[in-house]
C-alpha positions as CSV (number, residue, x, y, z in Angstrom):
1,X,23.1,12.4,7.7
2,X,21.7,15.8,7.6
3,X,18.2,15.3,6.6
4,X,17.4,19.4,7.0
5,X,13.8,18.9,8.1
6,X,14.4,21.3,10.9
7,X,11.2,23.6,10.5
8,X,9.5,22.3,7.7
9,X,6.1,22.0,8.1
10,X,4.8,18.8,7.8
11,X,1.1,17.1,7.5
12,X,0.8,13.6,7.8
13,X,-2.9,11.7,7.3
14,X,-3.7,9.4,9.6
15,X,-1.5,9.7,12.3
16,X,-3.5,8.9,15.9
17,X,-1.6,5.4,15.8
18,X,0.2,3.0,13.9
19,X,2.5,4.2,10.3
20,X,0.8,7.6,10.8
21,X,2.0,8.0,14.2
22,X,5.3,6.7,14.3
23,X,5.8,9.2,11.1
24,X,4.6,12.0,12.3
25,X,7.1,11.4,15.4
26,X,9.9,11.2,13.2
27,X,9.3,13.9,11.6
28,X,9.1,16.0,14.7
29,X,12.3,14.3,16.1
30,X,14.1,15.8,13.3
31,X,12.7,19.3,14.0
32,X,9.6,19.6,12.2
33,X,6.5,20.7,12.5
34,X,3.9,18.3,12.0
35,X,0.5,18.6,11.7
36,X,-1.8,14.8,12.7
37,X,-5.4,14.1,12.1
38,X,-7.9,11.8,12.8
39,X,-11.4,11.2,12.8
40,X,-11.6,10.7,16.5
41,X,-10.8,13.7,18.3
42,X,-9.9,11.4,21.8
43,X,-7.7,9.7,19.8
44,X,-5.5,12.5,18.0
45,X,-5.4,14.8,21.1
46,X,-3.7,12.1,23.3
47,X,-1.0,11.7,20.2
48,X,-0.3,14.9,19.9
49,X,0.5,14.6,23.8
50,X,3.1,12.2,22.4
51,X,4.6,14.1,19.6
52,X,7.1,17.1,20.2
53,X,5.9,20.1,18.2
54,X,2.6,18.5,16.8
55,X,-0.8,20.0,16.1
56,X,-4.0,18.2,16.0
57,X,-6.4,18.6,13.5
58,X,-9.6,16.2,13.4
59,X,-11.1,15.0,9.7
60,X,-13.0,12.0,8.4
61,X,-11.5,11.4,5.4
62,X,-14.4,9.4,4.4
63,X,-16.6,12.9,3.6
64,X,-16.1,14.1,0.0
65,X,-14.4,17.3,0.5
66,X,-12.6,16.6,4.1
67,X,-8.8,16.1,2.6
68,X,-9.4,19.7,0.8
69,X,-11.2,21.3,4.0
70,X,-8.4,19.8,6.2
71,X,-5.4,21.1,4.3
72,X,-6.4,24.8,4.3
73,X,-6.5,24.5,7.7
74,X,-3.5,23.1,8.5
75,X,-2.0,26.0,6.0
76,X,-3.9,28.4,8.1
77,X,-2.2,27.2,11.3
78,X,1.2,26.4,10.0
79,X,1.9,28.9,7.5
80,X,2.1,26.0,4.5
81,X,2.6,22.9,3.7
82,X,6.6,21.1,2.6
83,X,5.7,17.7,3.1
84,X,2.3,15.7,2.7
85,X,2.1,12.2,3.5
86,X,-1.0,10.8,2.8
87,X,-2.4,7.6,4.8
88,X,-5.5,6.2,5.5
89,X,-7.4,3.6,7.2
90,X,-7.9,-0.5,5.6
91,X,-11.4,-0.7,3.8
92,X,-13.3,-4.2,5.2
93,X,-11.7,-7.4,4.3
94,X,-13.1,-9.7,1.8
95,X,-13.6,-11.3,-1.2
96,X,-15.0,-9.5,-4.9
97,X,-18.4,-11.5,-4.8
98,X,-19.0,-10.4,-0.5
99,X,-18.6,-6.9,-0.5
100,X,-20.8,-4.3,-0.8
101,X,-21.1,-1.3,-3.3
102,X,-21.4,1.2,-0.5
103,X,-17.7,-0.3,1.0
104,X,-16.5,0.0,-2.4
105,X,-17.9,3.7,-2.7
106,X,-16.7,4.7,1.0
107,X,-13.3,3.3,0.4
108,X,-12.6,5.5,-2.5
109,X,-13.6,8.3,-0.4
110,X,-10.8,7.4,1.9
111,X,-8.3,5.8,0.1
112,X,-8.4,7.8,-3.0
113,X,-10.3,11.5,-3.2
114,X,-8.3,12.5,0.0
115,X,-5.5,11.9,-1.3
116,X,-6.6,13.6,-4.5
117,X,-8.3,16.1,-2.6
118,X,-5.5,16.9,-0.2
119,X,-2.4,16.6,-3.1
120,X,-4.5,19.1,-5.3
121,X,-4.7,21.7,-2.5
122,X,-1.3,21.2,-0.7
123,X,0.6,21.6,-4.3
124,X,-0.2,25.5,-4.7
125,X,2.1,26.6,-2.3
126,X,4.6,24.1,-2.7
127,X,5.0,25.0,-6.8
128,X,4.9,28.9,-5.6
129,X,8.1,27.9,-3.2
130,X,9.8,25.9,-5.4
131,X,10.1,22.6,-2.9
132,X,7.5,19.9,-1.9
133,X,7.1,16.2,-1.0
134,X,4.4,14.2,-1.5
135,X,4.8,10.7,0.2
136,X,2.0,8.3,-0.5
137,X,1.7,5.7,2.4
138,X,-0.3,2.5,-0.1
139,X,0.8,-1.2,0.7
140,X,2.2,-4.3,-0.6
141,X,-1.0,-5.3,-2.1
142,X,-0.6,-2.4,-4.5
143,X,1.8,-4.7,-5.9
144,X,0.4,-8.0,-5.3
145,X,-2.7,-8.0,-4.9
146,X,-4.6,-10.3,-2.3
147,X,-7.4,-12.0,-2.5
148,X,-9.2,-11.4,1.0
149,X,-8.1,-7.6,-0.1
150,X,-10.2,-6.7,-3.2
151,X,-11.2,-3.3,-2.5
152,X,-7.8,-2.6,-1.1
153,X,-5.8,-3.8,-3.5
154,X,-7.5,-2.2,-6.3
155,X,-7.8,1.7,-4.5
156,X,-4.3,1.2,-3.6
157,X,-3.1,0.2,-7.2
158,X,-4.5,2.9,-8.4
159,X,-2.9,5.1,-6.2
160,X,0.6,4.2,-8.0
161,X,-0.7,5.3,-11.1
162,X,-1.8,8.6,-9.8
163,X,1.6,9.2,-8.0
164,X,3.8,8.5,-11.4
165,X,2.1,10.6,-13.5
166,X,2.5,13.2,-10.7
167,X,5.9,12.7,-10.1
168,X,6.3,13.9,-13.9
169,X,4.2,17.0,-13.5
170,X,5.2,18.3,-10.7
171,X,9.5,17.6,-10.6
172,X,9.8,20.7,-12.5
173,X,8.9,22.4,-9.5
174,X,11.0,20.9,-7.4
175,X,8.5,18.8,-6.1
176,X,9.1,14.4,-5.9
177,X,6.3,12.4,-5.4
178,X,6.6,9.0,-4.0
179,X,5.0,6.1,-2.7
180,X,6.0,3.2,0.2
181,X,4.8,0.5,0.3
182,X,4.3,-1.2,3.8
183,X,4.2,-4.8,4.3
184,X,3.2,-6.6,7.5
185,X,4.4,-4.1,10.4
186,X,3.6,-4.6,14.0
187,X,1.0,-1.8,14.2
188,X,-2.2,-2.5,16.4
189,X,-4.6,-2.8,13.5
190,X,-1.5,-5.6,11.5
191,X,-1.6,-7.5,15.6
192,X,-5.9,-7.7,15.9
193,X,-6.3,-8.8,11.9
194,X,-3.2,-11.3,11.5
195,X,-1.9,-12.8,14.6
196,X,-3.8,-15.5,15.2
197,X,-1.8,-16.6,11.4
198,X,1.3,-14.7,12.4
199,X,3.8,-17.4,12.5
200,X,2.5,-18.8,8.8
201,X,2.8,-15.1,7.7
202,X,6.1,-14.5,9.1
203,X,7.2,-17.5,6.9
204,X,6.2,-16.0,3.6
205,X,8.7,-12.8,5.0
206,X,12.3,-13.3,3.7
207,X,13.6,-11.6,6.8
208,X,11.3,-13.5,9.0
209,X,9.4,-11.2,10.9
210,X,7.3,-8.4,11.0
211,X,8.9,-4.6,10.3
212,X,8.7,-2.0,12.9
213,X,6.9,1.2,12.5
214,X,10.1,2.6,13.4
215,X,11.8,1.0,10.3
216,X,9.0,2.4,8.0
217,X,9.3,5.5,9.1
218,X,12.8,5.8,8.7
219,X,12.4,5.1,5.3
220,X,9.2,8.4,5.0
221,X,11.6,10.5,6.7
222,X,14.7,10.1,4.0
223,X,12.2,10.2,1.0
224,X,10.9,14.0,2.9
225,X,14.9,15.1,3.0
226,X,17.1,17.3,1.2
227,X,19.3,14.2,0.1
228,X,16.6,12.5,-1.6
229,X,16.0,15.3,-4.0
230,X,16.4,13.0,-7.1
231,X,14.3,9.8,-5.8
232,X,10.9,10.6,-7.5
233,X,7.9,9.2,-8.8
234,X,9.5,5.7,-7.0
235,X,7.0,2.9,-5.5
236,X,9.3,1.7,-2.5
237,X,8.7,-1.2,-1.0
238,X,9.0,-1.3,3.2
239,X,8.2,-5.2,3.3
240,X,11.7,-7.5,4.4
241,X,11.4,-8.6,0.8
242,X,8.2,-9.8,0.5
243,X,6.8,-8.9,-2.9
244,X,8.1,-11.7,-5.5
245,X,8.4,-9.8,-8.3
246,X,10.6,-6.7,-10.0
C-alpha cells in the first residue's frame, strides 16, 4: 500500500521511547520527516540517533504554554506541520481518595493543554493547505476506565470528546482527527509498572499477550495516510480486543 508520507512533515509528542518512538520511526521509514521531543534533552538526542531523517526538539509538556512554544518551532525548522500526533507521559497511579490536587493540576497540563495547545497552533497551516492529521495517542482506560488510574482515565476520556468535536470542525478542511487507543504494549514504562502481574494481565487479553509498539504504530501510520482520508473523528482501539464493550 502506498501510504504517500514521503516528505510530509511530521511532529510526534513524546517520542524519546516507547509508542512515541516506535512512531516517529515509522513515520520516517516511510519517508517522512519527523520531528521528536522530550523533556530530557539525553534522552531525545540519542533517539534521534535512531531515527532516519529526525529532528530533536526538547519541551516539558508539563509548562502551560510548552505544546504552543514547541510547535512554532518545529514549523520554523520544518517548514509546517501535516501530521500531529500527540502523546504524553502516564500521571501517578492511584486511587480518587490518594492523589493529590497538584497531580491532578500537573496532569492536565500534560495530558490535556498540550494537546490543546499544540492542536490549536499546528491547525493554521494545515486549514491554509487544505490537508492535516491529528492523531491523538489516549489509552484503553479512555474507554474503561480503571480504578488504580483515576487521573488517567478521566484526562484521557476527555480527550475523546475534544477529538470528536474536532473531527467535525475541522473535515471540511481536509483535516481527520483521530484517536488510538493503546492497550497493554511492551514498552519500558508497560514492563517496570505491570510485570510482576503480567501473566494475570495477559489473561484478561483475548489474543493473549501484550501488543508490540511495532503493531501500534502500524496502525498511527495508516490513520496519517492518503488512504485513510475518510476515517475521522474515530476512537480506535490498539488493545488485542481488550475493551468489553461497543
Amino acid at each position: 500500500m502506498d501510504y504517500d508520507l514521503q516528505g510530509k512533515r511530521v511532529l510526534v509528542l513524546g517520542s524519546s521511547s516507547g509508542l512515541g518512538f516506535a512512531t516517529a520511526k515509522a513515520y520516517a521509514n516511510e519517508g517522512a520527516t519527523v520531528a521528536i521531543c522530550s523533556s530530557n534533552k539525553e534522552r531525545i538526542e540519542n533517539a534521534a540517533s535512531q531515527i532516519k531523517n529526525s529532528h530533536p526538539f526538547v519541551s516539558d509538556l508539563t509548562k502551560e504554554g510548552a505544546g504552543a512554544a514547541l510547535v512554532w518551532q518545529v514549523i520554523e525548522k520544518l517548514g509546517g506541520i501535516d501530521i500531529l500526533i500527540t502523546n504524553t507521559g502516564n500521571p501517578p497511579h492511584g486511587l480518587f481518595m490518594e492523589s493529590k490536587p497538584e497531580e491532578w493540576r500537573k496532569a492536565y497540563e500534560s495530558l490535556y493543554m498540550s494537546v490543546v495547545e499544540s492542536t490549536m497552533e499546528a491547525v493554521h497551516g494545515m486549514k491554509e493547505q487544505k490537508f492535516g492529521r491529528i492523531i491523538l495517542i489516549t489509552s484503553v482506560a479512555a474507554k474503561e476506565p480503571l480504578s488504580s488510574l483515576t487521573i488517567s482515565s478521566s484526562l484521557r476520556a476527555g480527550l475523546l470528546g475534544l477529538m470528536k468535536t474536532l473531527s467535525i470542525e475541522l473535515a471540511k478542511d481536509g483535516i481527520t482527527v483521530n484517536s488510538i487507543l493503546p492497550g497493554f504494549t511492551n514498552t519500558e514504562a508497560t514492563k517496570r509498572r505491570f510485570d510482576k502481574n503480567r501473566k494475570e494481565i495477559e489473561a484478561t487479553i483475548p489474543a493473549g499477550r501484550f501488543g508490540e509498539p511495532e503493531e501500534f504504530a502500524s496502525l498511527a501510520v495508516y490513520l496519517g495516510s492518503k488512504g485513510a482520508a475518510f476515517v475521522n473523528g474515530q476512537a480506535i482501539a490498539c488493545d488485542g480486543g481488550s475493551i468489553k464493550g461497543l
